[in-house]
N, C-alpha and C positions, 0 to 999 in steps of 0.2 A: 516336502515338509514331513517331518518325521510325527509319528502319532502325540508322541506326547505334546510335541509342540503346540498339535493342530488343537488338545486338551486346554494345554494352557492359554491361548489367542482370543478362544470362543466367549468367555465374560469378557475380555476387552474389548472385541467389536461388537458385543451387543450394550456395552454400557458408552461408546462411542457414537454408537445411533440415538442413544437416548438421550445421554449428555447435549449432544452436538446442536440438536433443535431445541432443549430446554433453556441452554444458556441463551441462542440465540432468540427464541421467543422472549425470554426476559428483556433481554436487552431492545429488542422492536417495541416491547408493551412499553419501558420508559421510556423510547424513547416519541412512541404516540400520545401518550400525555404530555410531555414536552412540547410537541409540536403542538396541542388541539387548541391551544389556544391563536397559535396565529390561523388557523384553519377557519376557529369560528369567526375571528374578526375580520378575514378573507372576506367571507358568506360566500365560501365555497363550499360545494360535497363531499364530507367526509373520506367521500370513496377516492378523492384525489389523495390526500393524504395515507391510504393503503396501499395505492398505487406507489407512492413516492417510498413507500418501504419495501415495496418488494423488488424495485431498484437499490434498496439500500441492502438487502442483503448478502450480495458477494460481499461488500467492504465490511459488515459487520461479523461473517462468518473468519473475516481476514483478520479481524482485531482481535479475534476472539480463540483464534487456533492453537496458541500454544499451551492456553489453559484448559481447551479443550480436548485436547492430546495426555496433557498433565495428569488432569481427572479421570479422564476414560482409565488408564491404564492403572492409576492407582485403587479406582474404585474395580474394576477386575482383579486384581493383584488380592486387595482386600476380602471379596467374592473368593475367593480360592483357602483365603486364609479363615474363612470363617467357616469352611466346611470341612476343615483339616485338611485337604489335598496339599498344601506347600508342606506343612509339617510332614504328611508321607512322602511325599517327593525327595525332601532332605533326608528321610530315616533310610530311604533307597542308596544315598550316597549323591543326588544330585548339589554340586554346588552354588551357591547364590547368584556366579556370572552367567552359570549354565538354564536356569532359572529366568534371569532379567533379561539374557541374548536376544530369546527370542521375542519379547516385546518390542524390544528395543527397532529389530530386524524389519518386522509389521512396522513402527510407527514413522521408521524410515521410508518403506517405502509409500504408507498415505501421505506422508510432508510432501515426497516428490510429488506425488501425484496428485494433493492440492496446490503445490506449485504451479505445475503446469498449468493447470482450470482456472486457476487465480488470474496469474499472468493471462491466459485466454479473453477473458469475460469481466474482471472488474474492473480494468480503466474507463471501458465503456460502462458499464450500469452505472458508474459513481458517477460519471458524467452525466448521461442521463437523469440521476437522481436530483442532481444539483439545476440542471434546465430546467428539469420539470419544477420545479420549487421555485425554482426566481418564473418563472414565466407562468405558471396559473395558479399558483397562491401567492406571490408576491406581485404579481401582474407586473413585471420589468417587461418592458418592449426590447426585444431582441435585438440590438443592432449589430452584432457581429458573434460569429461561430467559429469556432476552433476546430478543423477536421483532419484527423489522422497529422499532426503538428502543424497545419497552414491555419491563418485565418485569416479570415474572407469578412470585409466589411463591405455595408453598402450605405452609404451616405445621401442626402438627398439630389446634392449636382457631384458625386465622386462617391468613386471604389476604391477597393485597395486590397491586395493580397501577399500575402507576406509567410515565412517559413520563421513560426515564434520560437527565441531562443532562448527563453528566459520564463519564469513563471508570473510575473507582472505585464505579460506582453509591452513593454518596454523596448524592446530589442529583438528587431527582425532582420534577417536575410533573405537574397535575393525576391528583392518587394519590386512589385507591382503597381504604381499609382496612376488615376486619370483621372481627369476633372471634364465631365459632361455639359454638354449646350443642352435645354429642358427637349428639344429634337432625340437626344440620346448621344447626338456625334461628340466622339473625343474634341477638345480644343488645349488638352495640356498631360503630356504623358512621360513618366517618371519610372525609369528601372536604374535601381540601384544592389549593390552587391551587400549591403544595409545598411539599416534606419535604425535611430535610436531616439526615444524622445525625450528632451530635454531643455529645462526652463522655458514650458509652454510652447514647445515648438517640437516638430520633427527634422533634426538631420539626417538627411539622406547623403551616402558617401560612396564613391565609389562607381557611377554612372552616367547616363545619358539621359538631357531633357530632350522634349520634342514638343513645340507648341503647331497646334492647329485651328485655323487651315491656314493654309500658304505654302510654301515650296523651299521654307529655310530648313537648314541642315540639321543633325541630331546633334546637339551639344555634348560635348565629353565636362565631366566635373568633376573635382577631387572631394566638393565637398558643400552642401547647399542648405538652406535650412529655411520650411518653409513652416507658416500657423496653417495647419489641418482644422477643420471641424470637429475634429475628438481629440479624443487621449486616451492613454490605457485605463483611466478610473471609468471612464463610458460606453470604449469600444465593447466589452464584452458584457454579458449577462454573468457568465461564470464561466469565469479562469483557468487556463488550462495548466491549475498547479502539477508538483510532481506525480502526483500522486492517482490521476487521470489521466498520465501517459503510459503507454508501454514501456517494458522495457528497452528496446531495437530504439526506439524515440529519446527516451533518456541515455543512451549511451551515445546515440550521434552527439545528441544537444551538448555533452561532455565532452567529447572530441573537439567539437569548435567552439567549445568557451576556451580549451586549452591553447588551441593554435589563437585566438583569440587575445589570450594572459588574462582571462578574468576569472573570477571564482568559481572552484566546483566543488563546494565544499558538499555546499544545499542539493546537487544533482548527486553527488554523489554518492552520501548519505543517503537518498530515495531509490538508487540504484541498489545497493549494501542491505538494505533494511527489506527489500522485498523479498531479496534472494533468502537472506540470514533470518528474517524473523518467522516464515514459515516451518523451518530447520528445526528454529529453537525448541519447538514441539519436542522432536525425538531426542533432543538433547534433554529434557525434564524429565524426559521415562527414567532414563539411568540415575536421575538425581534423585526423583519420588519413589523410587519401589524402593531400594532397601530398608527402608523407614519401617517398614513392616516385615521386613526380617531380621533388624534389630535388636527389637521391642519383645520380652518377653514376660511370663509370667501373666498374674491375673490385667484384664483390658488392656492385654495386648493389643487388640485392634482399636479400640477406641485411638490410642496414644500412639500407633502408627500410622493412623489414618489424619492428626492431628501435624505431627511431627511431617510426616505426607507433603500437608496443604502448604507448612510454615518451611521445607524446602521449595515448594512451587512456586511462591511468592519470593525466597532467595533467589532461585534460579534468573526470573524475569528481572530479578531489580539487578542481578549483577549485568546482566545483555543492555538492560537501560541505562548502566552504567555508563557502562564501554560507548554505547552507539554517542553519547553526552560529551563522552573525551573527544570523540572524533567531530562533532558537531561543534565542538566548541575550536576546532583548528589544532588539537596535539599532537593530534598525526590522521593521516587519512581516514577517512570511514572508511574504504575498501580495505583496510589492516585492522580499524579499531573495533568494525562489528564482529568479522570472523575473527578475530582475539577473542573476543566476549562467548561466541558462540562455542569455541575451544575451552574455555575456562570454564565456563558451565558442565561442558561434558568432561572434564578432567576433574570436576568436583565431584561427579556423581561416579567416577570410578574411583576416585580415593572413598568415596561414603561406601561403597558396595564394596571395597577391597578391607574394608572397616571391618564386613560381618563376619564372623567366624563361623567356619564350615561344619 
């Protein structure tokens, strides 16, 4: 990295650090007031509710990334311009892309590399977050868990384990089911290649019964339907929506809704939007700085930092656009976010191709 560069980086990543924990402390304070009233009608300890946000902070830092990329870089950008260094920089002969590259270069590679940590750590903590909230402030009795995409219920005379394909757990493959004597011994055992539940029942399709005891054979079946003790409105405490899986999990679960034929619109929109909406970050730097190289004459920066905020808010609403066409079935999310995410960054080099050198 060349010197100048390493000049122009250093108020962006210090006003990234500082950004980064203010918006997200904002955002935990409302949303601790939000919560304190189920906490107090709990009469539980507060300290559970602190706990349950510092579970909540991967997915709030995730919400919260591409405005926080946005601002960092503009509020550096601004820092530079308010002590004259861009004005020297341009009277040197440096160009505006030459200027913005290097932001741009840094905020690509933080997005990656909040990517990766993201993808790492927040399926779980959100999950986490969510257990812990239905289960000791809401005191919901646990009766089934979703691990790493199986889940595992336990009923009072029957179990059942299943590989969930769906975010309603509605729809599992290759399941598990038995039905216990109060001894613990199996007397009725069910693998099926899947289950879907439907008009108060479970069909199971695709497998072999086995009733116990006795010495009769395993039945083969095309297709059986039997009333369980649950359903997906009871088996779970919390849901293993998209949004609580991996990515590796959400791209199987699309594979075999497709061999399947049933929708993947919803999987794969949460597939699209995890990759794409981290990105969008580095895509805002190029849209928000030239704003401030525009803008001249007296409060120039007031009006570039203003012009700044009113492209970051463009930015995001056109990506919210895009992801809304593909959510709504016009063409795939995997084409309609990274469109979005493309149109953002081709706005912000038409706006930067705008300044004059």
């Amino acid at each position: 990295m060349k010197l100048y560069q390493r000049y122009l980086l250093q108020p962006f990543v210090l006003a990234l650090f500082l950004i980064w924990p203010l918006l997200a402390g904002i955002y935990a304070l409302v949303e601790f007031f939000d919560k304190l009233d189920n906490v107090t009608k709990a009469k539980v300890p507060v300290t559970y509710l602190l706990q349950y946000l510092f579970w909540r902070l991967p997915e709030i830092s995730f919400d919260l990334w591409p405005a926080v990329m946005g601002l960092s870089a503009l509020m550096g950008f601004a820092y530079l311009a308010r002590g004259g260094e861009l004005l020297a920089f341009r009277t040197l002969g440096f160009s505006p892309s030459k200027l913005v590259l290097p932001f741009l270069g840094m905020a690509f590679l933080w997005c990656t590399l909040f990517l990766v940590v993201e993808e790492t750590i927040m399926p779980e903590a959100a999950y986490k977050a969510r257990f812990f909230w239905q289960t000791k402030v809401c005191k919901k009795e646990p009766k089934g868990l979703v691990l790493k995409g199986k889940l595992y219920f336990r009923g009072p005379d029957s179990f059942l384990i299943g590989k969930v394909v769906d975010p309603t757990a509605s729809y599992l493959r290759e399941v598990t089911y038995a039905r216990v004597t109060q001894e613990g011994l199996p007397r009725l055992v069910i693998w099926a290649q899947q289950a879907r539940y439907e008009k108060g029942g479970w069909l199971f399709e695709k497998g072999i019964l086995l009733r116990l005891p006795g010495s009769q054979e395993p039945r083969w079946f095309e297709q059986i339907k039997i009333k369980l003790a649950f359903s997906p409105e009871t088996v779970l405490v919390v849901k293993r929506t998209p949004r609580l899986q991996h990515l590796k999990e959400l791209w199987a679960q699309r594979n075999f809704l497709l061999k399947a034929e049933l929708p993947v619109t919803f999987t794969e929109s949460e597939i699209a939007y995890r990759v794409c909406y981290p990105l969008l970050g580095a895509c805002l730097v190029v849209l928000v700085l030239p704003a401030l190289l525009l803008e001249r004459g007296r409060k120039t920066l007031g009006r570039g930092i203003s012009l700044g905020i009113l492209a970051l808010a463009g930015g995001v609403g056109l990506f919210m656009g895009a992801k809304a066409l593909g959510d709504a079935g016009y063409c795939s999310p995997l084409l309609a976010q990274p469109a979005g995410l493309g149109a953002v960054l081709l706005s912000g080099v038409v706006f930067l191709k705008s300044v004059k050198t």
